[in-house]
LUMKE-163836 format. One record per residue: z, y, x of N, C-alpha, C in turn. Coordinates in steps of 0.02 Angstrom, whole numbers, plus 50000, padded with zeros to 5 digits. Each point is the difference from the previous one (the first is absolute). Layout:
! LUMKE-163836
((Z,Y,X),(Z,Y,X),(Z,Y,X))
...
END
This chain:
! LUMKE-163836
((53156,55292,55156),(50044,50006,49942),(50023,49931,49977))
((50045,49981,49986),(50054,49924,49977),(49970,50012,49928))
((49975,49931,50019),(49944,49963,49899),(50068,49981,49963))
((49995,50031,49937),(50053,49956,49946),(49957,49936,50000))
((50099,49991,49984),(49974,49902,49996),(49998,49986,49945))
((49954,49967,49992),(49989,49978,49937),(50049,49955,49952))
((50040,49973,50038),(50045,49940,49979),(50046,50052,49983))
((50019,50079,50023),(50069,50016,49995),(50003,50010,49914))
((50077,49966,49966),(50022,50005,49939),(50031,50061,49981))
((49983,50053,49974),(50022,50043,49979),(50076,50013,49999))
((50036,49943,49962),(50095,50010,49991),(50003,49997,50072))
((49989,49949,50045),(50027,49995,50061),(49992,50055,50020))
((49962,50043,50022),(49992,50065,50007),(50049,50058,49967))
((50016,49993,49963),(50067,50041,49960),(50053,49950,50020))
((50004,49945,50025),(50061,49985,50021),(50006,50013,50072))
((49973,49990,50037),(50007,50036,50076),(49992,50073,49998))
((50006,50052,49943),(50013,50057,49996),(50057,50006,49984))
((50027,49960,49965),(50084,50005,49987),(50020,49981,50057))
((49997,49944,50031),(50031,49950,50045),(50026,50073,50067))
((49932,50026,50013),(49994,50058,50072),(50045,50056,49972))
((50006,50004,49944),(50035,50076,49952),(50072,49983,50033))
((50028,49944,49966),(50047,49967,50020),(50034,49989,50036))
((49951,49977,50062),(50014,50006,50083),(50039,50058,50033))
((49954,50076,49958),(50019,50052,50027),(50061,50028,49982))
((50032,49967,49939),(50060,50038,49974),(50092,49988,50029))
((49982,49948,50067),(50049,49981,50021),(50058,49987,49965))
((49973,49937,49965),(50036,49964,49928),(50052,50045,49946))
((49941,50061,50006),(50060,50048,49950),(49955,49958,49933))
((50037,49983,49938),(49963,49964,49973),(49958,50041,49943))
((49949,49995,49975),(49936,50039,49977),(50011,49985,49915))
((49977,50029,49951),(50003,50004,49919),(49908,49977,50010))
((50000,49973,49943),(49907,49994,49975),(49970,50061,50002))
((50049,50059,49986),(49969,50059,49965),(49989,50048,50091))
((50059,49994,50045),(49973,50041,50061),(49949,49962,50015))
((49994,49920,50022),(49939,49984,50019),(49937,50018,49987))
((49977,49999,49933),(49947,50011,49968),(49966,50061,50010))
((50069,50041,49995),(49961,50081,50015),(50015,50008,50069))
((50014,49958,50039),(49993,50035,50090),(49940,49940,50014))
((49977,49957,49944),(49934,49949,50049),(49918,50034,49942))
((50029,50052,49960),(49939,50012,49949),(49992,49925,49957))
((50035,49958,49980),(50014,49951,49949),(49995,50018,49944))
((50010,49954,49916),(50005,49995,49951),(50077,49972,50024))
((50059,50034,49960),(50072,49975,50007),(49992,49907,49986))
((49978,49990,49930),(49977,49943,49951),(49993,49938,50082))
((49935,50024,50020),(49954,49957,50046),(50060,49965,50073))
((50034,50088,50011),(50064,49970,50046),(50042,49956,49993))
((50023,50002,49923),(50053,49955,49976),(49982,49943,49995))
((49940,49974,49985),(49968,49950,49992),(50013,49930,50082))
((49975,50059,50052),(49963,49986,50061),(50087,50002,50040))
((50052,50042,49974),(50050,49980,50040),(50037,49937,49979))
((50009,49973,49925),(50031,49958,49969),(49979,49941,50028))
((49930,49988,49990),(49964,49929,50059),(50035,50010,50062))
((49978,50037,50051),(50043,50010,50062),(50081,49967,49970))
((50028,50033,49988),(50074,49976,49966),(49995,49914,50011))
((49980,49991,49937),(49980,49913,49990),(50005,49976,50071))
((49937,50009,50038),(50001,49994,50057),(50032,50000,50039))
((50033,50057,50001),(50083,50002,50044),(49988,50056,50073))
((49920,50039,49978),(49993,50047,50064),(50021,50047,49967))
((50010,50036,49942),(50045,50047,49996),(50085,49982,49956))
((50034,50028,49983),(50083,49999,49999),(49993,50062,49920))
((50036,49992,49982),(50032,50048,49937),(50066,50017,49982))
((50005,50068,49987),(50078,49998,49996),(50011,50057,49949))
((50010,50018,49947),(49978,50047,49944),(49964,50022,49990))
((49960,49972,50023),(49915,50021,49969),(49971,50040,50043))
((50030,49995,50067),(49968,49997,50057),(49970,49968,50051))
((49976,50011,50059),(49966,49923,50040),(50014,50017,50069))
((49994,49948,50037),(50003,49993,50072),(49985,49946,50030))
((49951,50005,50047),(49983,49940,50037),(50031,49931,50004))
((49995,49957,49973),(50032,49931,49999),(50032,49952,50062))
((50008,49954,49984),(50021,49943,50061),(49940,49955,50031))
((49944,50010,49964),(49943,49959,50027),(49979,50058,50085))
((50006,50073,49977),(49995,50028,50044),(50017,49973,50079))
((50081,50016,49985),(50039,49968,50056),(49962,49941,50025))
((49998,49935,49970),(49978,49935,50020),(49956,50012,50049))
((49922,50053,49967),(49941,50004,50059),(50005,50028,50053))
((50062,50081,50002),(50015,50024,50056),(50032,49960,50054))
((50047,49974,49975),(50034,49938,50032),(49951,49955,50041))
((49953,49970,49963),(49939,49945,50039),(49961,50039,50044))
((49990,50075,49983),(49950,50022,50059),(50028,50022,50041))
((50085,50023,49982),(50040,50024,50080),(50020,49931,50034))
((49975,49948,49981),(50045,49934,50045),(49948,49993,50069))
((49933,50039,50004),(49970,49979,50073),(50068,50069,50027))
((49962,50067,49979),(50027,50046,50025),(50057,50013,50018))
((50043,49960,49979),(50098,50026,50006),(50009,49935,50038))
((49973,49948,50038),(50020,49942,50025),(50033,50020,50071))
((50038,50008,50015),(50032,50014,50075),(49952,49957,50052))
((49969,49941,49980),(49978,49970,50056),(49915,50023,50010))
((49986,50028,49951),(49945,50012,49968),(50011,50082,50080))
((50033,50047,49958),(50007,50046,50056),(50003,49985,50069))
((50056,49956,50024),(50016,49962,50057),(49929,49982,50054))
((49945,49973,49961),(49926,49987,50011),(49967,50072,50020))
((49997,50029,49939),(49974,50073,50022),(50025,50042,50059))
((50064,50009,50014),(50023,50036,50053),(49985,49948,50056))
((50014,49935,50024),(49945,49971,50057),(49954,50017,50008))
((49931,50006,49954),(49943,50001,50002),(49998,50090,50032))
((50024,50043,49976),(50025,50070,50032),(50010,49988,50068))
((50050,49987,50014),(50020,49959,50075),(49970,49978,50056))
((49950,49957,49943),(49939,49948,50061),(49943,50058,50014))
((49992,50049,49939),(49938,50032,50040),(50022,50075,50000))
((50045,50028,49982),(50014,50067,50004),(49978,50031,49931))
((49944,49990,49972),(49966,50005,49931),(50036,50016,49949))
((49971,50027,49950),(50041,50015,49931),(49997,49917,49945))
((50035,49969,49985),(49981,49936,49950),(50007,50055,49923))
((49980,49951,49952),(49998,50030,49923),(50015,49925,49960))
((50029,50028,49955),(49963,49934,49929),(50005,50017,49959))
((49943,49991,49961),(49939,50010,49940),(50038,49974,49947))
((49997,50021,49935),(49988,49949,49941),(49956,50000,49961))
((49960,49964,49936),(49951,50027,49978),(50006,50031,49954))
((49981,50056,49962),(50024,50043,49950),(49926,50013,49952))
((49975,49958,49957),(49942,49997,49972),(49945,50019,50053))
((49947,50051,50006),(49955,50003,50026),(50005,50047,50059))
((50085,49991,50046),(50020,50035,50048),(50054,49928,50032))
((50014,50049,50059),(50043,49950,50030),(50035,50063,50008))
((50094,49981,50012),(50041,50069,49978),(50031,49975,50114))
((50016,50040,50022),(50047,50010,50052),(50064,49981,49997))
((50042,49958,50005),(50063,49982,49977),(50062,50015,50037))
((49968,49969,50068),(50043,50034,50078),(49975,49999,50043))
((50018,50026,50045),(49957,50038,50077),(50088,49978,50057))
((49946,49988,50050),(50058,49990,50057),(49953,50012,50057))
((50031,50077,50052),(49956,50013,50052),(50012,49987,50047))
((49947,49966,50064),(50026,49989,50051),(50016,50066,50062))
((50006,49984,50087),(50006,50058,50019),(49927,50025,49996))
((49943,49995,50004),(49932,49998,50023),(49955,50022,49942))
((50062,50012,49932),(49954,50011,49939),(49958,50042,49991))
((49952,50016,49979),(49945,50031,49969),(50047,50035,49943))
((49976,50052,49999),(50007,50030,49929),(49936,49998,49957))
((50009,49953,49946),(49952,49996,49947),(50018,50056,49940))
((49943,49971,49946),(49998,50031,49939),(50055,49965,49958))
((49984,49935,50016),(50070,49950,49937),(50053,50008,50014))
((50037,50025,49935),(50070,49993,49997),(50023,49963,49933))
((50054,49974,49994),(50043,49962,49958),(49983,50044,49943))
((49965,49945,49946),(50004,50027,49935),(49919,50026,49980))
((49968,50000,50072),(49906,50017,49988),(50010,49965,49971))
((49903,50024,49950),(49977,49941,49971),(49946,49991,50038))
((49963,49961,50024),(49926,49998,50020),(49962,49959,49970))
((49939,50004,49988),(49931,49979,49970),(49994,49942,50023))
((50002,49940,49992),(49958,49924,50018),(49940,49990,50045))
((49974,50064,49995),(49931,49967,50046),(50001,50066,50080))
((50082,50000,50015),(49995,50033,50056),(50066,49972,50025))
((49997,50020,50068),(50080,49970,50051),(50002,49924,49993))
((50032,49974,50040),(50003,49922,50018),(50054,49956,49945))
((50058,50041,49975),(50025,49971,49962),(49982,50007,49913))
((49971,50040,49988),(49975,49989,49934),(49928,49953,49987))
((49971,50006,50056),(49932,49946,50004),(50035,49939,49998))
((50052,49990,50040),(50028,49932,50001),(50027,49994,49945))
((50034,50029,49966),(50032,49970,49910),(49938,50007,49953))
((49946,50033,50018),(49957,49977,49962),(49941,49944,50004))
((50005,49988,50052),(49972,49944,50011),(50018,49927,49997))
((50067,50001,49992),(50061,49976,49966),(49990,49968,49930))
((49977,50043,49945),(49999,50015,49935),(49943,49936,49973))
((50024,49983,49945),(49950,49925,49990),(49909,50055,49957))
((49951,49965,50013),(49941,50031,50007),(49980,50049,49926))
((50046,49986,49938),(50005,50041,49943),(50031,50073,50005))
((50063,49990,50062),(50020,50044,49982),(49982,50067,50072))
((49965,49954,50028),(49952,50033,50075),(49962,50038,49947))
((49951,49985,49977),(49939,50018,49964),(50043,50077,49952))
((50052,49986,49936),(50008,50039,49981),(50026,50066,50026))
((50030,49981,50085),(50024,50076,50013),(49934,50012,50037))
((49960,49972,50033),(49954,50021,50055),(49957,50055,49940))
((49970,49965,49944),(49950,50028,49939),(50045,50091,49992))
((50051,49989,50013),(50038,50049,49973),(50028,50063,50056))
((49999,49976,50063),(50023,50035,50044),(49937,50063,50019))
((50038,50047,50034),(49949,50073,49992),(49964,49990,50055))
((50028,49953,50075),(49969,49989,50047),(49978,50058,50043))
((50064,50026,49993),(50017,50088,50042),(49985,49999,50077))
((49960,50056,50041),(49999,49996,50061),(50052,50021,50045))
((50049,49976,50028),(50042,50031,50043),(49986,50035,50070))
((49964,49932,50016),(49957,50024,50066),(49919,49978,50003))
((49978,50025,50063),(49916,49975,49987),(50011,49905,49990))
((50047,49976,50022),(50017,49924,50010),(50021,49964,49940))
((50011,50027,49956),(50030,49965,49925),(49954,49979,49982))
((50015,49952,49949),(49969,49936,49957),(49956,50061,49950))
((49945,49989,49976),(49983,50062,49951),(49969,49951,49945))
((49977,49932,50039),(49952,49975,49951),(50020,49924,49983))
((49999,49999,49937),(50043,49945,49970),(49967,49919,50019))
((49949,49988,50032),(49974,49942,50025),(50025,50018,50050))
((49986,50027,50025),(50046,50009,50088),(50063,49990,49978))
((50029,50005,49951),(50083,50005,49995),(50009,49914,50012))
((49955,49977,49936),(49999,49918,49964),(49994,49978,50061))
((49955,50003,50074),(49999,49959,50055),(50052,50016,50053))
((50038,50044,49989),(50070,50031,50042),(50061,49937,49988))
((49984,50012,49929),(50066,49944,49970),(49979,49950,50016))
((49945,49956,49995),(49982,49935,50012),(50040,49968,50081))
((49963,50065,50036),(50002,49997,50072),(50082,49993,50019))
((50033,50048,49977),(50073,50013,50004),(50056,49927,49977))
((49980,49974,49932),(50014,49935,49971),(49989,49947,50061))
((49943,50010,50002),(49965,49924,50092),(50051,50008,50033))
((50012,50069,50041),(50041,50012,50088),(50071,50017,49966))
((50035,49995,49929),(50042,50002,49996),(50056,50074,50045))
((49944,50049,49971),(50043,50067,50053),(49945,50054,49962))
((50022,50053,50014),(49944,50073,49987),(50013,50019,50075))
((49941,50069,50002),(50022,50026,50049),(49977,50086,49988))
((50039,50048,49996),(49957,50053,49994),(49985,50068,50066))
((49937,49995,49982),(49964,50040,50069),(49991,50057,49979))
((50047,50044,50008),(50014,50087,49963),(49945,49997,49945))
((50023,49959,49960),(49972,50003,49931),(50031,50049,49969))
((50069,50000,50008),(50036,50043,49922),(50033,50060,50049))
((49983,50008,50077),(50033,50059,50020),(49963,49988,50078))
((49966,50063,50027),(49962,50019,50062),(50073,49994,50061))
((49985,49940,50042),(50033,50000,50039),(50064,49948,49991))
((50002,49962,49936),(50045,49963,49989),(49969,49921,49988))
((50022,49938,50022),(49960,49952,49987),(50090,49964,49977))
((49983,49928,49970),(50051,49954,49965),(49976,49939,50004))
((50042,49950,49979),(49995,49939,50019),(50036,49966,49919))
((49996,49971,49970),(50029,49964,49949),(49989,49939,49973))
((50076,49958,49981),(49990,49916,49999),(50023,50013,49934))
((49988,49940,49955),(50034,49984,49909),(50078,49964,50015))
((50026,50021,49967),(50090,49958,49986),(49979,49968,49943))
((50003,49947,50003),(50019,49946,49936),(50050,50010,49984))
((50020,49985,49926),(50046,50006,49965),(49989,49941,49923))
((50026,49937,50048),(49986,49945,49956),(49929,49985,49964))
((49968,49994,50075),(49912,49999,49973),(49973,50047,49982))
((50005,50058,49983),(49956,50049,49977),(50025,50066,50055))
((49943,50026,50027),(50027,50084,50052),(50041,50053,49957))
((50040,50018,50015),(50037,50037,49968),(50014,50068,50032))
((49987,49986,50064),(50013,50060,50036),(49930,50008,50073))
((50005,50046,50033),(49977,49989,50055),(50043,50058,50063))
((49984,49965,50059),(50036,50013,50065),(49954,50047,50039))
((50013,50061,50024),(49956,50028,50023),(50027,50043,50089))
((49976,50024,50041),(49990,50033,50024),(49936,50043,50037))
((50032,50062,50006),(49974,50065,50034),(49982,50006,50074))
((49946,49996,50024),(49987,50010,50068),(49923,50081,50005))
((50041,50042,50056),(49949,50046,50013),(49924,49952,50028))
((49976,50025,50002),(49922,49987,49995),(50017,49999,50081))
((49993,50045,50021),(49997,49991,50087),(50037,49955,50026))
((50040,49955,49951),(50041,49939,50046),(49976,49931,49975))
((49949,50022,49945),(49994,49941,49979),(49935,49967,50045))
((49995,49987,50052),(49935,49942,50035),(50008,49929,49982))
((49971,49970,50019),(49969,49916,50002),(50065,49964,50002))
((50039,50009,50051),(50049,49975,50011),(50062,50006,49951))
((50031,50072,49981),(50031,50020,49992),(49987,49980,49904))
((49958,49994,49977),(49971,49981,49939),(50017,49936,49991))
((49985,49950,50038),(50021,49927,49997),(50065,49983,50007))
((50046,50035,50057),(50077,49990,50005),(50031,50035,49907))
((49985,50019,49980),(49998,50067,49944),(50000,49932,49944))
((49937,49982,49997),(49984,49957,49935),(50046,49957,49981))
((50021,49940,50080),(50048,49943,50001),(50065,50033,49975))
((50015,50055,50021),(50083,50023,49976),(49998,50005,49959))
((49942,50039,49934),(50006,50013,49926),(49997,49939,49981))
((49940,49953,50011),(50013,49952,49959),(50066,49947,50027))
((50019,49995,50023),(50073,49959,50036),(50047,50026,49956))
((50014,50078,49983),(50049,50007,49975),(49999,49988,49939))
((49936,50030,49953),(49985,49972,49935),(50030,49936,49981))
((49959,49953,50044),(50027,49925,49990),(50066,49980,49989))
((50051,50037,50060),(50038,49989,49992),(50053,50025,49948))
((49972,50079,49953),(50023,50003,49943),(49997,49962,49949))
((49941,49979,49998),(49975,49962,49959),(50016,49927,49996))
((50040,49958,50054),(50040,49948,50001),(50056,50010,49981))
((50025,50057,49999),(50072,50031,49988),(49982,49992,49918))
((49983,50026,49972),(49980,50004,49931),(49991,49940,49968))
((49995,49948,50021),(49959,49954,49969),(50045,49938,49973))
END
């Protein structure tokens, strides 16, 4: 079961209940009074908690209604600049190319890494991930890698917090085993997953820098029966090669 955190502030909590309300209304713009009674609110407490937002500039007003602001835009904007890069794709469909394989890239989405895009080769595997999963941190090669990524405060607060779900008999279950995964992964600069998060599916994943800090990670899909000794090592150099070379692109 996921421990409340102790640090969490109550308003912030009623503000990422507006913020998600919000999300869903496809900028039809919202009154204090629908919010409150479609989130179980005090109207009072909404008005309060949207006006800051306002200030702020994450939400917008327009007769005494609201809608997601321009700060919005700004962050969508920064997290689609790995994802929407033509050269960024350009990389991924090679890496398809060189091994037949499915490539992916990750972003991190609090205590998940989300699917962003998929490019299959001829030779692909059909996996479980598709564009838009979320997956858990302490399973598959590219969410171990953005979390291992993460500076050691903010490792600790999702690891304390994560449910540490079994996918297969091979998943991470135990959070010291997790803490020496990441260590290990940080050293060799790569993950690798051995049908951890799906029977019969193994992955390979490098970090994209994005001006010093990982922002993304590079992944591919290989069936288990192709993955040997050999075929694992040719595998590693291409993920991390291409990474790099996003990640010079970026920089």
């Amino acid at each position: 079961m996921k421990k409340k955190n102790p640090y969490m502030i109550k308003i912030l909590e009623v503000a990422d209940k507006i913020i998600m309300y919000l999300l869903k209304t496809d900028m039809e713009p919202q009154s204090p009074s629908e919010i409150a009674r479609n989130l179980g609110l005090t109207q009072s407490r909404v008005f309060r908690v949207l006006k800051s937002l306002e200030e702020l500039e994450y939400v917008y007003s327009y007769k005494g209604r609201f809608v997601l602001g321009v700060k919005f835009s700004d962050v969508a904007l920064k997290m689609k600049r790995v994802e929407d890069s033509f050269y960024v794709k350009s990389i991924l469909l090679d890496l398809t190319q060189l091994t037949g394989d499915t490539a992916h890239l990750f972003l991190p989405l609090k205590d998940k890494a989300v699917c962003t895009a998929q490019f299959s080769g001829d030779n692909s595997l059909q996996v479980a991930k598709v564009i838009g999963e979320r997956i858990p941190m302490n399973v598959a090669a590219a969410p171990l890698v953005l979390l291992a990524y993460l500076t050691e405060k903010e490792q600790e607060s999702i690891i304390e917090n994560l449910e540490m779900v079994a996918f297969t008999e091979n998943t991470i279950t135990d959070r010291e085993e997790l803490r020496n995964r990441l260590k290990q992964i940080r050293s060799q600069g790569y993950a690798i997953d051995n049908e951890e998060y799906e029977i019969g599916a193994c992955s390979v994943s490098a970090p994209i820098f994005d001006k010093g800090y990982v922002g993304a990670a590079l992944s591919i899909d290989i069936p288990h029966a192709r993955f040997g000794e050999d075929r694992r090592e040719q595998t590693i150099k291409l993920v991390v090669n291409a990474a790099q070379k996003i990640s010079e692109s970026l920089a």
